[in-house]
N, C-alpha and C positions, 0 to 999 in steps of 0.2 A: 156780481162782485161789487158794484157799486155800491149797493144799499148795502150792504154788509162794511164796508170800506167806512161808509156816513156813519152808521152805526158807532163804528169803533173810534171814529173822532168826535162824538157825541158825549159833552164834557159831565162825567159821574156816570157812565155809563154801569163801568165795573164795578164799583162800587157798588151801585142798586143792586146788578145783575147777584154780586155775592153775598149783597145783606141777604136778599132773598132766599139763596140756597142756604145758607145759615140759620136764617128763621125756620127753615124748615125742616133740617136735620133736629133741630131740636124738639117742635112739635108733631112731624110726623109721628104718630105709634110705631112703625115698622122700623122710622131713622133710632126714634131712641130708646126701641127694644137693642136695634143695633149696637148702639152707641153701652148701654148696660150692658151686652155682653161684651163688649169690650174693656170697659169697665171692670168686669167681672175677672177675667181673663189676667187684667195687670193684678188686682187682689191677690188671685191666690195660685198665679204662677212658681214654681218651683225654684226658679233661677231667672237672667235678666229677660227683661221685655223690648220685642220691636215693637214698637206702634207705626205702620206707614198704611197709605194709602198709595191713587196713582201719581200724583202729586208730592205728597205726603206734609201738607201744608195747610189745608183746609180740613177735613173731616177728621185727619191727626191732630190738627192743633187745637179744634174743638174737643176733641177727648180728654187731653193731654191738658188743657186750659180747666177742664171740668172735674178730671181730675186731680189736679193740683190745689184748684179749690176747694172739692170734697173733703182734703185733707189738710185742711188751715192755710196754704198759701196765700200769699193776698194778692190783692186784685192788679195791684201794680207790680208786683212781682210776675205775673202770670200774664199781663200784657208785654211787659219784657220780654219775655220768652217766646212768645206769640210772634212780634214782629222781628226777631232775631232769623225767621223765617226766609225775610227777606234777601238776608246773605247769599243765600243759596240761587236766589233767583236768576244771575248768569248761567248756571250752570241748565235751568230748567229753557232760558233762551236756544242752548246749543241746539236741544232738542227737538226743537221746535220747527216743521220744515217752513219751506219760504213758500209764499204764495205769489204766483206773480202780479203787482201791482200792486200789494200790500205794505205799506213801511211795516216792517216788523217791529218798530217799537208802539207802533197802536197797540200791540197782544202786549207789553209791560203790564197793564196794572191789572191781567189775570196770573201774571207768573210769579207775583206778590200776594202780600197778606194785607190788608188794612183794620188797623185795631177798632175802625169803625163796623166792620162787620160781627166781631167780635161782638164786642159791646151790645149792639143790636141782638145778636143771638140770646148773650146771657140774660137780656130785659125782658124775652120772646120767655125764656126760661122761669121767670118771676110771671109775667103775664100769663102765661097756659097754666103752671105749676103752685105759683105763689111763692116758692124757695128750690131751694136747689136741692136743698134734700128730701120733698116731695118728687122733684124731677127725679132724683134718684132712685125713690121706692116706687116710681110709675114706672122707668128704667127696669126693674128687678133687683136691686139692691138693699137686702136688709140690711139692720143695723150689726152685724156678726161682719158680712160683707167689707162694707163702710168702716168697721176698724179696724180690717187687714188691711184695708187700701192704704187708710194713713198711715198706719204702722207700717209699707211697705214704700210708702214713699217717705215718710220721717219716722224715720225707724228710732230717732233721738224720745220719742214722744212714749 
């Protein structure tokens, strides 16, 4: 319990810990076949869409962040949204059991979002892919796809 204890007062801890699973949902093949059918799924759904996960803060908000940009939102728009995440994070505390000898506010900066994880992803995104809409068609995403999405998220357009 210690070294886990050190761990967790170990200053950018969280931070790393979730660039890293961000970088990888995105370059995994298997994360962003995932991530495409998901993708997929908000296109050419019938009626309204849940997007959540266990959390629903991290692998949602990377969808939901990718695709808001897929269909013209901007970048500071969709970081807005991203860290609005945050709100919810007392409720994700409740949840959370106690460990003995643990202050529980050392687990805060995984029951948040940091826009720097973000950012990191979507450069992971540019790096593996070159564009986001290359990340898309490696995804499974044609261009048929890709204009329902917009149209189904700016349906003004």
């Amino acid at each position: 319990m210690d070294r886990f204890a050190r761990l967790l007062s170990t200053p950018g801890w969280a931070q790393e810990l979730m660039t890293g699973i961000y970088h990888e949902v995105v370059t995994d093949p298997v994360a962003v076949a995932q991530l495409g059918r998901g993708l997929r799924i908000v296109a050419d759904a019938p009626g309204a869409v849940v997007v959540h996960c266990s959390a629903g803060k991290d692998r949602t908000g990377l969808l939901v962040a990718i695709a808001a940009l897929l269909a013209g939102a901007s970048p500071e728009a969709v970081e807005a949204d991203f860290v609005y995440s945050n709100h919810a994070s007392s409720s994700q505390r409740a949840v959370v059991p106690s460990v003995p000898g643990l202050d529980p506010a050392l687990l805060d900066p995984l029951l948040g979002v940091d826009v720097t994880a973000l950012r990191s992803a979507l450069a992971a995104v540019q790096d593996a892919h070159g564009s986001l809409e290359t990340f898309a068609a490696t995804a499974g995403l044609d261009a048929p796809t890709l204009s329902r999405l917009e149209q189904r998220l700016r349906p003004e357009v």
